[in-house]
C-alpha positions in Angstrom: 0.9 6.1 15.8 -1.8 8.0 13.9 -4.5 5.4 15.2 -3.2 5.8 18.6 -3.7 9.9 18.7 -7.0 9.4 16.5 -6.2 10.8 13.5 -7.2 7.5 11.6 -9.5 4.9 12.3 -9.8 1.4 12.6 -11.2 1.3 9.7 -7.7 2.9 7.8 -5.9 0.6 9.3 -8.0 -2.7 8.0 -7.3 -0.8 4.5 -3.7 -0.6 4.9 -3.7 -4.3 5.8 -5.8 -5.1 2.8 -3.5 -3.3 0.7 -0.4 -4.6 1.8 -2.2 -8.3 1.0 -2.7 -7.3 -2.2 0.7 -6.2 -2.5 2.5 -9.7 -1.6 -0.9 -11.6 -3.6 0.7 -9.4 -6.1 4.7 -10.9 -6.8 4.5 -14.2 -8.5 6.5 -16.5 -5.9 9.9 -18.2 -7.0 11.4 -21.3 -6.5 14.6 -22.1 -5.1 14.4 -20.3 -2.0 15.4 -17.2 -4.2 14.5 -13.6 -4.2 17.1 -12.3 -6.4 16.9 -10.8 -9.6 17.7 -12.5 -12.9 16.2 -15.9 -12.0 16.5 -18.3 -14.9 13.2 -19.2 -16.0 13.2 -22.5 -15.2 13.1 -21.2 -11.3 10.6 -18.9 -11.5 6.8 -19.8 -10.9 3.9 -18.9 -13.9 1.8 -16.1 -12.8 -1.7 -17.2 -11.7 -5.0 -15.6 -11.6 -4.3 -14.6 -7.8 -1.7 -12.6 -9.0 -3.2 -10.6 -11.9 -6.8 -10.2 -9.7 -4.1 -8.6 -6.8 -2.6 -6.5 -9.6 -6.4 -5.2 -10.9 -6.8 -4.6 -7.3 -3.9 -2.6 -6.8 -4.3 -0.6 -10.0 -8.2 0.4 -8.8 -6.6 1.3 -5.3 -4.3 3.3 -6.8 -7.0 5.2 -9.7 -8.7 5.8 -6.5 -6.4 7.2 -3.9 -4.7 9.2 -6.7 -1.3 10.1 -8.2 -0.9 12.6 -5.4 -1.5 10.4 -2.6 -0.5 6.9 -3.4 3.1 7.0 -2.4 2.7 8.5 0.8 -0.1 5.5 0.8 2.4 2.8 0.1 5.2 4.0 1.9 3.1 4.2 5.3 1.4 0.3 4.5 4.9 -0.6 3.8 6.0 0.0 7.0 7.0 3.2 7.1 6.9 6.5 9.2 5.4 10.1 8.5 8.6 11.2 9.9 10.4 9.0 7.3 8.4 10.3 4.7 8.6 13.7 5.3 12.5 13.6 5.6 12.5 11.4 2.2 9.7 13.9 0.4 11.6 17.2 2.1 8.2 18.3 3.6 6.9 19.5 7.3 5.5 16.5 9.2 2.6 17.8 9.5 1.9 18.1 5.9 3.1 14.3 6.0 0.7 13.3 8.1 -2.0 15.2 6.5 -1.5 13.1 3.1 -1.5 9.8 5.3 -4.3 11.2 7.2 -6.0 11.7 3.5 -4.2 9.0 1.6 -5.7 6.3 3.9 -9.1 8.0 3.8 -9.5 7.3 0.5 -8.2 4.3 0.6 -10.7 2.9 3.4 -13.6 4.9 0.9 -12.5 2.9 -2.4 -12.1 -0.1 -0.4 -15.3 -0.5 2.0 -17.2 2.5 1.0 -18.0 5.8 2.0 -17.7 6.3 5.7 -20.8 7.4 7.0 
């Protein structure tokens, strides 16, 4: 919806796909077909090098976008709405959309640069 009324670019939204990459290269994978919590070890996968250069990644992204901005960060490249955020944060939607519109800026600037 932001990209649609301009508020963010293309360029945002290639960063929130990058993150949310990082975020599933992130979660080592189990076996069994399970997801649940309190797998016995013997189901659970060993943690590769994809997972802990997702996790660096994910750490810098988050140095970089800030303590301030990185949930609204997540919770939009998770899939969710300003409006969702504001109502969850107890904020004006427009003050949620200006930490999106911010949050992703960032993002995009840690990620591919400085826009120009």
């Amino acid at each position: 919806m932001l990209r649609r009324a301009g508020s963010i670019s293309t360029r945002e939204v290639e960063a929130a796909g990058e993150l949310r990459r990082h975020l599933e290269r992130a979660a080592p994978p189990y076996g069994g077909g399970g997801g649940g919590t309190g797998l016995a070890p013997h189901l659970c996968q060993p943690i590769t090098d994809q997972h802990l250069r997702a996790a660096r990644k994910l750490r810098e992204a988050s140095a970089a976008v800030g303590v301030v901005l990185w949930p609204v960060v997540l919770w939009v490249c998770l899939g969710g709405s300003v409006k969702g955020y504001a109502a969850q944060s107890r904020i004006r939607e427009g003050r949620a959309s200006d930490l999106v519109v911010s949050g992703m800026t960032r993002l995009a600037d840690h990620l591919y640069g400085r826009a120009t």
